[in-house]
MIRODO-242498 format. One record per residue: y, x, z of N, C-alpha, C, O in turn. Coordinates in steps of 0.001 Angstrom, whole numbers, padded with zeros to 6 digits, always signed. Example, Ala and Ser with C-alpha at 12.3 -4.5 7.8 and 13.67 -1.06 7.14 Angstrom:
-005690+013190+007800-004500+012300+007800-003300+013200+007800-003319+014236+008465 -002250+012850+007080-001060+013670+007140+000030+012900+007870+001138+013409+008039 
# end
This chain:
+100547+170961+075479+100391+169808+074605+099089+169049+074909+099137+167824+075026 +098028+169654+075031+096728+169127+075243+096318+168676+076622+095127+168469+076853 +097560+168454+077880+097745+168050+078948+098530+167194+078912+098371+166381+079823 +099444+166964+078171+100155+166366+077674+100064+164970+076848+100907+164075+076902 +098785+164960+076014+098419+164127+075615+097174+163452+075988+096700+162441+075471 +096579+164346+077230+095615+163770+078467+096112+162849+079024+095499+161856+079417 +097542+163096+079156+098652+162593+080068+098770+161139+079944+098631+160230+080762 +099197+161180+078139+099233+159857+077547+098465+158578+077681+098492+157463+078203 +097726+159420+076870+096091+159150+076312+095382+158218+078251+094698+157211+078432 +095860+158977+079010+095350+158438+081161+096254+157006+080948+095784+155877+080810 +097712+157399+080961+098540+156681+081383+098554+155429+080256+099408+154582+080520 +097625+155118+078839+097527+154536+077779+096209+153468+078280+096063+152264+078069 +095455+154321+078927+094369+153564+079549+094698+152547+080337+094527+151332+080246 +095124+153137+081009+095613+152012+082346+096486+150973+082401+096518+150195+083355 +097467+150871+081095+098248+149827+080865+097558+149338+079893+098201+148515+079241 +096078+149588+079390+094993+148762+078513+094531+147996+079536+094510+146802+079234 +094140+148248+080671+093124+147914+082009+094478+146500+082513+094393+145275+082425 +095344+147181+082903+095899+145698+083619+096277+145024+082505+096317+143802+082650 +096671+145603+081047+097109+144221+080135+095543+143212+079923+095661+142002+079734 +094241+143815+079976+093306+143428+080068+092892+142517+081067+091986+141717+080833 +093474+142563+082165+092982+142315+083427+093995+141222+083176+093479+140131+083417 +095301+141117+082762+096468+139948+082778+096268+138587+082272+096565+137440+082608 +095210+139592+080671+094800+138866+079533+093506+137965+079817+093337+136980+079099 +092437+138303+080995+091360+137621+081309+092017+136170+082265+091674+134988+082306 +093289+137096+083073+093604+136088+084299+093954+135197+083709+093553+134085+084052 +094745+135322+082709+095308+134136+081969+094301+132948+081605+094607+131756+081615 +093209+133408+081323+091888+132459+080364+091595+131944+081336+090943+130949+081019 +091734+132056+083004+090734+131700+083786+091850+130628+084370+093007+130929+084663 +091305+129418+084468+092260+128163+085515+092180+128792+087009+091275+129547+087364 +093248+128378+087829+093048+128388+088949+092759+127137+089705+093181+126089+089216 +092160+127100+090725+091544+126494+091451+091642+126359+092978+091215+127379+093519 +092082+125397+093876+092671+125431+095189+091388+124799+096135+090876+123688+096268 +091204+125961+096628+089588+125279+097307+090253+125125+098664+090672+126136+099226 +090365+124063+099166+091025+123955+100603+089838+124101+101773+088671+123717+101699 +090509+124775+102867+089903+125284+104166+089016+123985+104701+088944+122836+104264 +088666+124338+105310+087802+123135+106158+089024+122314+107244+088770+121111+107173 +089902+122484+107939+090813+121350+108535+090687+120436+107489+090048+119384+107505 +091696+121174+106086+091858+119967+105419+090699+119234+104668+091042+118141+104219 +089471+119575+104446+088531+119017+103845+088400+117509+105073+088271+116300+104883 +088495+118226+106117+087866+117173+107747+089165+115919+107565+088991+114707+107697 +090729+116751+107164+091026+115186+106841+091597+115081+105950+092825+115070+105866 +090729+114971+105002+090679+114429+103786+089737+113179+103634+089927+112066+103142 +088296+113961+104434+087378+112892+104747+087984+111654+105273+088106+110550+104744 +088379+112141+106575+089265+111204+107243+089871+110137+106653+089899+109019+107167 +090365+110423+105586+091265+109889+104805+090546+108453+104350+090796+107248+104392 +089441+109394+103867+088806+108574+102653+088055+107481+103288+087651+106391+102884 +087980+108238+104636+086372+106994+105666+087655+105976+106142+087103+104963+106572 +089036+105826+106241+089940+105292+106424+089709+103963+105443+089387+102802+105694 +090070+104777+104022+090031+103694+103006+088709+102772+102463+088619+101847+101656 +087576+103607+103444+086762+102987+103204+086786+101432+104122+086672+100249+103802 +086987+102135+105337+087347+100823+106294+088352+100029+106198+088359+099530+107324 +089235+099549+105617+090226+099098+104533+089802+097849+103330+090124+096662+103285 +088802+098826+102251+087894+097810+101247+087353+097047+102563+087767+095907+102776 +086618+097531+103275+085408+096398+104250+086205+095364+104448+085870+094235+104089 +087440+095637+105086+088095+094957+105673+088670+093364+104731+089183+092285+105024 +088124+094179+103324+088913+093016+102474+087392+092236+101421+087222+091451+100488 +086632+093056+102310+085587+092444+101552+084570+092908+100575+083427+092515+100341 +085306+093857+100068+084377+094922+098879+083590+095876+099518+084043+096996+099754 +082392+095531+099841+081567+095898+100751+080821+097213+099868+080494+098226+100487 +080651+097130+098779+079892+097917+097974+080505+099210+098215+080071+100223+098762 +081923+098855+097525+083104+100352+097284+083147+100465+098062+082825+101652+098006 +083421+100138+100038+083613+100659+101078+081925+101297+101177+081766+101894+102243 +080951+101287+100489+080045+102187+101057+080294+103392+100572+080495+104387+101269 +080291+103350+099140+080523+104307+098400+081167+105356+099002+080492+106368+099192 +082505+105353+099404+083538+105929+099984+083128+106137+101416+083799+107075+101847 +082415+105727+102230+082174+105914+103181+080827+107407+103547+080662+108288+104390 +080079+106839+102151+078687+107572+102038+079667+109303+101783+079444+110420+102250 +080648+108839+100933+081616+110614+100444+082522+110955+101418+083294+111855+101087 +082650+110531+102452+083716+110793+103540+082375+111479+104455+082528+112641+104834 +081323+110901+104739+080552+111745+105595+079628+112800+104737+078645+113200+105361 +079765+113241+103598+079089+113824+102906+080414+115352+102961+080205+116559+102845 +081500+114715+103147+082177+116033+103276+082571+116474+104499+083027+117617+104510 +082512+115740+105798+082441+116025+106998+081352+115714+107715+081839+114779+108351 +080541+115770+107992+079264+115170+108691+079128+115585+110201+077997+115480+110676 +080641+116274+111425+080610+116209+112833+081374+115501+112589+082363+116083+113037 +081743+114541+112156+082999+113565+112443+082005+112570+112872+080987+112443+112192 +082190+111823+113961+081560+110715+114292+081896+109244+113943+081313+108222+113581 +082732+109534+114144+084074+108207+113803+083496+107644+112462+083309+106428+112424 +083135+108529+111154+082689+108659+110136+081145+108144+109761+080723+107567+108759 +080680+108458+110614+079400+107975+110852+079431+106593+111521+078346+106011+111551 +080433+105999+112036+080584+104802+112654+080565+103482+111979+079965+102411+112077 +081887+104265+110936+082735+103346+109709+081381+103281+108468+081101+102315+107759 +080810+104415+108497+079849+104273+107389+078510+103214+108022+078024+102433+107205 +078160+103212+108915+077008+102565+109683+078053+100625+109427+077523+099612+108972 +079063+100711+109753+079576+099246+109185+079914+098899+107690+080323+097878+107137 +079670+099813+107378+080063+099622+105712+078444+098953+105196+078249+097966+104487 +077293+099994+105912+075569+099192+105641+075318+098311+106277+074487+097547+105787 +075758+098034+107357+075748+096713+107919+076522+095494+107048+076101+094363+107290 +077392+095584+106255+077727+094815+105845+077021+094385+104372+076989+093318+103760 +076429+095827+104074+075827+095692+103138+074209+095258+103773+073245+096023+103789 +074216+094560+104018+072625+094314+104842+071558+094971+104883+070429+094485+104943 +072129+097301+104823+071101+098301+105245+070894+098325+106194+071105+099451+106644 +070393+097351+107220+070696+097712+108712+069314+098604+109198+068943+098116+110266 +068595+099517+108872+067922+100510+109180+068688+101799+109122+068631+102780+109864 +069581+101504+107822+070392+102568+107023+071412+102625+108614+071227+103235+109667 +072200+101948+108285+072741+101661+110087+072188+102310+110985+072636+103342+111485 +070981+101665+111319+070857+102314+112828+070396+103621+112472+069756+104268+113302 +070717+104228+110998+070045+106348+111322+071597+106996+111168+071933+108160+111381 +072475+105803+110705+074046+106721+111013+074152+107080+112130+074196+108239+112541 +074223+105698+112965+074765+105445+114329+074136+105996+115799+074475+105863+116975 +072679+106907+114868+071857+107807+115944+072558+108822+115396+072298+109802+116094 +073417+109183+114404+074050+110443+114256+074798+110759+114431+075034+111950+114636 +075814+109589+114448+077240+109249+115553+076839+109552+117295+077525+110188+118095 +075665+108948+117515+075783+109063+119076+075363+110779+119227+075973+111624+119882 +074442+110916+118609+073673+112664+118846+075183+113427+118715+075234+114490+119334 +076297+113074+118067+077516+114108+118077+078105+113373+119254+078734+114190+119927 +078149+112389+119679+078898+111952+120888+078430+110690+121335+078537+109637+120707 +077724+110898+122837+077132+109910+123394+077995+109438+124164+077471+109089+125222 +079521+109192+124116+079829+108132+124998+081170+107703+124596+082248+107617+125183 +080801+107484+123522+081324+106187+122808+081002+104815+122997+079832+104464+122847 +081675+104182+123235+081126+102123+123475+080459+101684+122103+079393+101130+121833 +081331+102071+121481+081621+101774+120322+080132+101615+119112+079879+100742+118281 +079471+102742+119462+078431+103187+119325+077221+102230+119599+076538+101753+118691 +076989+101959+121112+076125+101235+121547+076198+100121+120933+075298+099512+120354 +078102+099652+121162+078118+097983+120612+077736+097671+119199+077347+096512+119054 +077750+098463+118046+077791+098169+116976+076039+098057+117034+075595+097019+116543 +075169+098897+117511+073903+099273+117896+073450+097518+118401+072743+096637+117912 +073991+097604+119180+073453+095989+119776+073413+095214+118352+072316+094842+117936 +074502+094980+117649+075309+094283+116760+074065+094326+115617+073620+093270+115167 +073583+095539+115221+072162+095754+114068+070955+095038+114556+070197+094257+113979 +070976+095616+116059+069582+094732+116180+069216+093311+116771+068149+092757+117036 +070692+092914+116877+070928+091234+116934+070632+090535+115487+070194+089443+115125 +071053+091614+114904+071175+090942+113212+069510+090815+113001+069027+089761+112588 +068959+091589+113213+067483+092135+112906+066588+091170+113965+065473+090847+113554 +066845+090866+114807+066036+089625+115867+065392+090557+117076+064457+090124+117749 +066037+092042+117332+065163+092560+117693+066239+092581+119325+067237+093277+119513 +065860+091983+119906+066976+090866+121021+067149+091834+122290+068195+091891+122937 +065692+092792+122643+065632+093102+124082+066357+094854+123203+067240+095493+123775 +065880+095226+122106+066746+096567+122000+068506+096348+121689+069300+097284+121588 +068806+095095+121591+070053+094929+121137+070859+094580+122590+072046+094852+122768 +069788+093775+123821+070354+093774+124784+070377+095346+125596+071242+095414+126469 +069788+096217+125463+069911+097504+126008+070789+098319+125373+071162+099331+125965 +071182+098086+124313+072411+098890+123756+073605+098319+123946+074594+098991+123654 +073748+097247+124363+075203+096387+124372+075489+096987+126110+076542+097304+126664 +073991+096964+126644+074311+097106+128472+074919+098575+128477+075627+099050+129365 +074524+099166+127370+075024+100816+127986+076328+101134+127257+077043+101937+127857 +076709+100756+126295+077893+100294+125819+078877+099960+127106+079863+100577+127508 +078335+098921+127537+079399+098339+128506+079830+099072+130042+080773+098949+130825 +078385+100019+129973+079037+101287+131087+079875+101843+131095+080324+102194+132187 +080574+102242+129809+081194+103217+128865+082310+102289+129567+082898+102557+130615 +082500+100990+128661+083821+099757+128434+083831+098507+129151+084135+097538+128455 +083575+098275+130369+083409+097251+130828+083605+096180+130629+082872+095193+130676 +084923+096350+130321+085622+095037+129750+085683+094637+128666+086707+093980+128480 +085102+094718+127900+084911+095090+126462+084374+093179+125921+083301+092743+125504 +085449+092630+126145+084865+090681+125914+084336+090299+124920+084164+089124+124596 +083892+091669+124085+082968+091016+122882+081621+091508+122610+080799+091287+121722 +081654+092301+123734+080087+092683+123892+079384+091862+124784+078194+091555+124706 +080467+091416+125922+079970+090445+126981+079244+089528+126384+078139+089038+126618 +080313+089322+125301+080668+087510+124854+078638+087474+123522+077902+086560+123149 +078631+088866+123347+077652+089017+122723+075982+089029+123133+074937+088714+122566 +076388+089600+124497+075681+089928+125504+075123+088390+125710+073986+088082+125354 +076029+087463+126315+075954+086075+126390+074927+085234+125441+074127+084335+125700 +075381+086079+123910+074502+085118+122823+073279+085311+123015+072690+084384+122459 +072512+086047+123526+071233+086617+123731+070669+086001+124633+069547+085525+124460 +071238+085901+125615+070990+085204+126937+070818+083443+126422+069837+082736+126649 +071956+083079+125758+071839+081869+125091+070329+081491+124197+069719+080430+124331 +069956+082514+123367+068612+082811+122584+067376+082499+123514+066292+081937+123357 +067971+083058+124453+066625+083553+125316+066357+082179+125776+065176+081830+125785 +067538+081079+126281+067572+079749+127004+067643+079888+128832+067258+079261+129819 +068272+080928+128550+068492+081661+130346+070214+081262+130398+071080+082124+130549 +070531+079637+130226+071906+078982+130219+072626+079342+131358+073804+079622+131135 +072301+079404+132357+072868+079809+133525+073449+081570+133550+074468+081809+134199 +072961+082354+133048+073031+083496+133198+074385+083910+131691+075386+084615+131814 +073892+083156+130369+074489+083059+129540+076171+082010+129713+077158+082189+129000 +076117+081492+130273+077316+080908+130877+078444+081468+131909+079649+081288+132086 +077438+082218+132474+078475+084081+133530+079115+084466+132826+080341+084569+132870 +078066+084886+131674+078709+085923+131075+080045+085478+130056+080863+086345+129751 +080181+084187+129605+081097+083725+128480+082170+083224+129427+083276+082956+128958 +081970+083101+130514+082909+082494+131546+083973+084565+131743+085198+084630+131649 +083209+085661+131960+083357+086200+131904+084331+087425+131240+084981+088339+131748 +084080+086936+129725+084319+086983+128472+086090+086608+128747+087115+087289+128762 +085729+084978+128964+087226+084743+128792+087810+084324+130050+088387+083240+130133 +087674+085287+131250+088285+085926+131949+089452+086788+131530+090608+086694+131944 +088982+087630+130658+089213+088970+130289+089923+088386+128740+090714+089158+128199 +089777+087709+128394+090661+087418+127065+091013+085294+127221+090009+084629+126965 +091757+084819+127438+091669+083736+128263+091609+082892+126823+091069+081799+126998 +091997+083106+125544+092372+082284+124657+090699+082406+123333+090585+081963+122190 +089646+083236+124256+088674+083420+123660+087728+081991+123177+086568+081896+123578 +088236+081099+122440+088035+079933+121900+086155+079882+121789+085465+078955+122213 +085714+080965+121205+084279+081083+120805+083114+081296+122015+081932+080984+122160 +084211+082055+122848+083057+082338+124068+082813+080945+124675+081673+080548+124918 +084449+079865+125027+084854+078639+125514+083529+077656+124827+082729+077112+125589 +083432+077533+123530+082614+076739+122608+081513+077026+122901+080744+076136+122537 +080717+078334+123684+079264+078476+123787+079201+078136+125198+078169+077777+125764 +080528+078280+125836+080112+077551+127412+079470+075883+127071+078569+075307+127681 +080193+075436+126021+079838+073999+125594+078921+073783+125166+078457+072656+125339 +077948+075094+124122+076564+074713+123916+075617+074723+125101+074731+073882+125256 +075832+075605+125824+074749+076013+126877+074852+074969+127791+073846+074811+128483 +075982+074047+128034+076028+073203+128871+075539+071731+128702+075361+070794+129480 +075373+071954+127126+074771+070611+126566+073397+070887+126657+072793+069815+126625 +072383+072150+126787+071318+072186+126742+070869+071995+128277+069810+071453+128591 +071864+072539+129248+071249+072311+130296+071490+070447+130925+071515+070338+132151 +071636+069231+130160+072001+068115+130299+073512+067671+131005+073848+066717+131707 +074041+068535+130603+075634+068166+131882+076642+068002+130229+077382+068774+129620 +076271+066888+130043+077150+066616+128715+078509+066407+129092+079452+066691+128353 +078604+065996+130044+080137+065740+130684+081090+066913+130314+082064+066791+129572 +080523+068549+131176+081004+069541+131068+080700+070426+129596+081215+071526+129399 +080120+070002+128974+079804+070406+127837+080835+070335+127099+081390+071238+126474 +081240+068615+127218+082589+068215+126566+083838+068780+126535+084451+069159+125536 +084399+068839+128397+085394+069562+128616+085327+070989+127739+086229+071399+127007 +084160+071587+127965+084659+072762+126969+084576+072804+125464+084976+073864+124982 +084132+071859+124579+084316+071735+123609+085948+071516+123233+086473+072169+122331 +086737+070452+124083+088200+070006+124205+088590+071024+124530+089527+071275+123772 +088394+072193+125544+089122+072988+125897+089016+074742+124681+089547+075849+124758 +088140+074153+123800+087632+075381+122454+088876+074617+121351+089593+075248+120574 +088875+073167+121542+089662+073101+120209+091004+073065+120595+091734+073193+119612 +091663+072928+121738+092579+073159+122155+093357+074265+122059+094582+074246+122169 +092490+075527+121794+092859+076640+121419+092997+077068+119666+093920+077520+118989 +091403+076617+119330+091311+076509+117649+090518+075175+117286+089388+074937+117711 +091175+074418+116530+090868+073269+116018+089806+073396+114770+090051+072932+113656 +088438+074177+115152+087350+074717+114601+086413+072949+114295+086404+071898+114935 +085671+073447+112874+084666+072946+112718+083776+072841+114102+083749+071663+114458 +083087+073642+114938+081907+074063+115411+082423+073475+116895+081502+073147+117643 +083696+073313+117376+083842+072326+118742+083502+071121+118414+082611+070419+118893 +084866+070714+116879+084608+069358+117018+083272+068476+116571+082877+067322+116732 +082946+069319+116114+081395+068925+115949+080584+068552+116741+080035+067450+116751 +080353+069879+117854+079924+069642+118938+080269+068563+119895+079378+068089+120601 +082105+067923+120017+082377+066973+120993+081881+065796+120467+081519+064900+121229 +081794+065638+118864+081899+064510+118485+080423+064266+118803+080192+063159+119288 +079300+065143+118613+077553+064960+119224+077479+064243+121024+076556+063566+121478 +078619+064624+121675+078772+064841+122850+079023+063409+123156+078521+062934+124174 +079945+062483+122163+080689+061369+122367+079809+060517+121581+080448+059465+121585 +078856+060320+120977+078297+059741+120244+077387+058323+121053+077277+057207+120545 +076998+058611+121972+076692+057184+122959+077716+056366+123844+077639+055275+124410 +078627+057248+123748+080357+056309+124110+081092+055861+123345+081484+054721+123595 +081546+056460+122234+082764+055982+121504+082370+056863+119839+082751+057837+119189 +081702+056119+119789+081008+056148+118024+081590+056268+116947+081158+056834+115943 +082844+055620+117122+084099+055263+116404+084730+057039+116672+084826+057776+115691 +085112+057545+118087+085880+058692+117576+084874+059571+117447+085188+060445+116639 +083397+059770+118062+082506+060676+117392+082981+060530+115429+083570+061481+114915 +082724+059617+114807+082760+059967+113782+083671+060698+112868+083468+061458+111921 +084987+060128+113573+086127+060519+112904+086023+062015+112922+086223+062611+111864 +085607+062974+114482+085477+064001+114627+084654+064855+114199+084763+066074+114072 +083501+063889+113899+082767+064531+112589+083040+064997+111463+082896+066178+111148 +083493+064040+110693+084019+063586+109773+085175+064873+109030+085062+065386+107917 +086292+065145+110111+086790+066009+110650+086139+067650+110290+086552+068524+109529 +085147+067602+111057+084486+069348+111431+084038+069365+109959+084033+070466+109409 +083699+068391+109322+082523+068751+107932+083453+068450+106699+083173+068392+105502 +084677+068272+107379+085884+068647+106279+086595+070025+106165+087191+070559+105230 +086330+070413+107427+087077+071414+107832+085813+072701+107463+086318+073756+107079 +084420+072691+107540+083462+073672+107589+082043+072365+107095+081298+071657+107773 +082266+072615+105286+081113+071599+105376+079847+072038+105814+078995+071158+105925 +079338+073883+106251+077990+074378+106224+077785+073469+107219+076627+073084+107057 +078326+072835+108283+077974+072517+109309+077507+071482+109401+077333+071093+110556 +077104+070593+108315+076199+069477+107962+074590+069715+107624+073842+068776+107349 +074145+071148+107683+073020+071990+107633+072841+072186+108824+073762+072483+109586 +071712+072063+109154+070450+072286+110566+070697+073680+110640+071534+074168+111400 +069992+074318+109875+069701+075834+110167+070803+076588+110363+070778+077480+111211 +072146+076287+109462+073508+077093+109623+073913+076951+110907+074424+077978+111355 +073839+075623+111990+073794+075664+112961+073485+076270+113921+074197+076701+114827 +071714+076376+113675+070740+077081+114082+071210+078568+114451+071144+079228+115489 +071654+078789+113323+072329+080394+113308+073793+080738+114262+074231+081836+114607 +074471+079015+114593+075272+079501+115401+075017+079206+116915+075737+079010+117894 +073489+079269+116643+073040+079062+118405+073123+077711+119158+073307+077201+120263 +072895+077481+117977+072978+075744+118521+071562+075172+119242+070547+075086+118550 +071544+074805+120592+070009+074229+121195+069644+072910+120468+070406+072135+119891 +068353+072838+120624+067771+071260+120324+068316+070522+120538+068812+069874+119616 +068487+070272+121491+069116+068620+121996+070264+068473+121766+070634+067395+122231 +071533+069333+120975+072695+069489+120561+072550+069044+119151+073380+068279+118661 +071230+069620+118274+071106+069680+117058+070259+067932+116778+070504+067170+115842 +069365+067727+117796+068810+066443+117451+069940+065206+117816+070002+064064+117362 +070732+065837+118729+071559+064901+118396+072737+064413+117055+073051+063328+116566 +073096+065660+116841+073889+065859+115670+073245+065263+115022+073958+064470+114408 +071752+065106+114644+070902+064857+113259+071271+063257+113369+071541+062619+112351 +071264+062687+114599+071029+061461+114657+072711+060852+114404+072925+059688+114067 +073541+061625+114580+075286+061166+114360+075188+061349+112948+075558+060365+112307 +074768+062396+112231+075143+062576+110679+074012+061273+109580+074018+061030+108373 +073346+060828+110502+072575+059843+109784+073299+058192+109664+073063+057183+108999 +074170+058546+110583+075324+056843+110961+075550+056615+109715+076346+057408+109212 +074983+055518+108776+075621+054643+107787+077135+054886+107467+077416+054521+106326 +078092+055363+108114+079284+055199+108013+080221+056811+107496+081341+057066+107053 +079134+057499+107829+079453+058913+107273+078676+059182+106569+078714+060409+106474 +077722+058686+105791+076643+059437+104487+077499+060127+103463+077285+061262+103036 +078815+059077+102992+079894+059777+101771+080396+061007+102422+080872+061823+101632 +080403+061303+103547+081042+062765+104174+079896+063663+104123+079954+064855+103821 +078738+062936+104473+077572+063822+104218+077489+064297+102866+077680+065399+102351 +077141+063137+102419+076962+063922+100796+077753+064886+100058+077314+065782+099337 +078880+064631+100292+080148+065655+099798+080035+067029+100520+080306+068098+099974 +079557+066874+101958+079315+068526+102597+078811+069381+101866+079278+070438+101441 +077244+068615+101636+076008+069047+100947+076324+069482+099861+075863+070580+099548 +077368+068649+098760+077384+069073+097269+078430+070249+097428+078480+071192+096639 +079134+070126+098358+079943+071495+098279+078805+073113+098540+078585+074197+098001 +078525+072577+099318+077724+073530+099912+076370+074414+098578+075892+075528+098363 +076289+072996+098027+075247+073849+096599+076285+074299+095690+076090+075328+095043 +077379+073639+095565+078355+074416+094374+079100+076138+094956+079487+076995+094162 +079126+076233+095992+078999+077485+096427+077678+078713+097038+077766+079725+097732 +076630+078081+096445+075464+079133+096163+075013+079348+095221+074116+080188+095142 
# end
């Protein structure tokens, strides 16, 4: 009897212990902690959707999401890429260039890398480190017509027209319908005095895209010949893109002196001031 009720008394315990053990499991939630593949794309996921918002403009939320996509994968490079354009857009461009040394330190031979690299310190004015990152970039991608075409703008900066004109000739070699590279063959050609050919490529930029920033340029171009269609074509570009009745917005699209003093002297014609003025007032009602 007294083995017997050892017996119990054992076998009483132990269905106390797991009803105990059933009774804790129950209280406790479960929880699915996923492996590291899927954490890597999950990130993925998210540095996806981050590049997505950019894409549409919400520059803020694409950081956000970008900053938590590399916070949960940080060898993803790709990640470090998308996030370095998410601060670039947000105008961190220091923040930028310490991603995009963390992108390259996981993988140095990416284009991609260099080009965006050029791309920060173009933004930043800092011209000869932006031309050494675009050149090693392009070891990587040769053909790559928008680093060329970028490559070019620098050269344009610099006022080295000849060298900057290779390269946009270059450019749209390699992409033939490249309207923008076409339009800077037209600035550089107006600075070096060959207004003739300046022209042709302004006609041959809007021929492709019927942009503010050609016809602008042809109509500066035509302005001691035919005054009458300079204006209209003015008239035209600052309907189509009024910033472009501003010096400096110009300025910013690499526009030389003698392109811009001329412009100054077409937008002053008595006959377009009402186009002027209307640029201008647009232009303050959107700041």
């Amino acid at each position: 009897m007294k083995k017997f009720f050892k017996k119990v008394i054992f076998i009483s315990l132990i269905g106390f212990y797991f009803l105990q053990i059933k009774q804790v499991q129950s209280l406790i939630p479960y929880y699915y902690f996923p492996g590291d593949e899927n954490l890597k794309k999950e990130s993925f996921s998210i540095g996806k959707s981050a590049y997505q918002l950019l894409y549409l403009g919400q520059y803020e939320q694409s950081l956000n999401l970008a900053k938590l996509a590399v916070k949960i994968d940080k060898t993803n490079e790709k990640l470090w890429l998308i996030l370095a354009e998410t601060q670039l857009a947000n105008e961190l461009h220091e923040q930028a260039l310490r991603s995009l040394n963390k992108a390259q330190k996981i993988n140095s031979n990416i284009s991609e890398i260099y080009f965006a690299k050029g791309n920060v310190y173009f933004k930043i004015s800092q011209l000869k480190n932006a031309k050494t990152a675009l050149e090693k970039g392009l070891k990587i991608e040769p053909k790559n017509h928008k680093a060329i075409f970028q490559l070019g703008n620098i050269l344009l900066i610099e006022k080295n027209y000849s060298e900057a004109i290779n390269l946009f000739d270059k450019a749209v070699n390699i992409k033939p319908d490249f309207w923008q590279a076409i339009n800077n063959i037209g600035l550089a050609y107006y600075e070096k005095n060959n207004i003739h050919r300046s022209m042709k490529f302004f006609e041959k930029a809007i021929s492709i895209e019927d942009n503010a920033e050609p016809l602008l340029g042809l109509a500066s171009c035509l302005r001691t010949e035919d005054i009458k269609l300079a204006l209209e074509l003015a008239k035209k570009a600052l309907t189509k893109d009024p910033n472009y009745v501003d010096y400096d917005f110009r300025k910013e699209q690499l526009w030389g002196e003698k392109l811009q003093n001329s412009t100054e002297i077409l937008l002053q014609n008595d006959q377009i001031q009402t186009d002027v003025a209307l640029a201008k007032s647009k232009i303050n009602a959107s700041s």
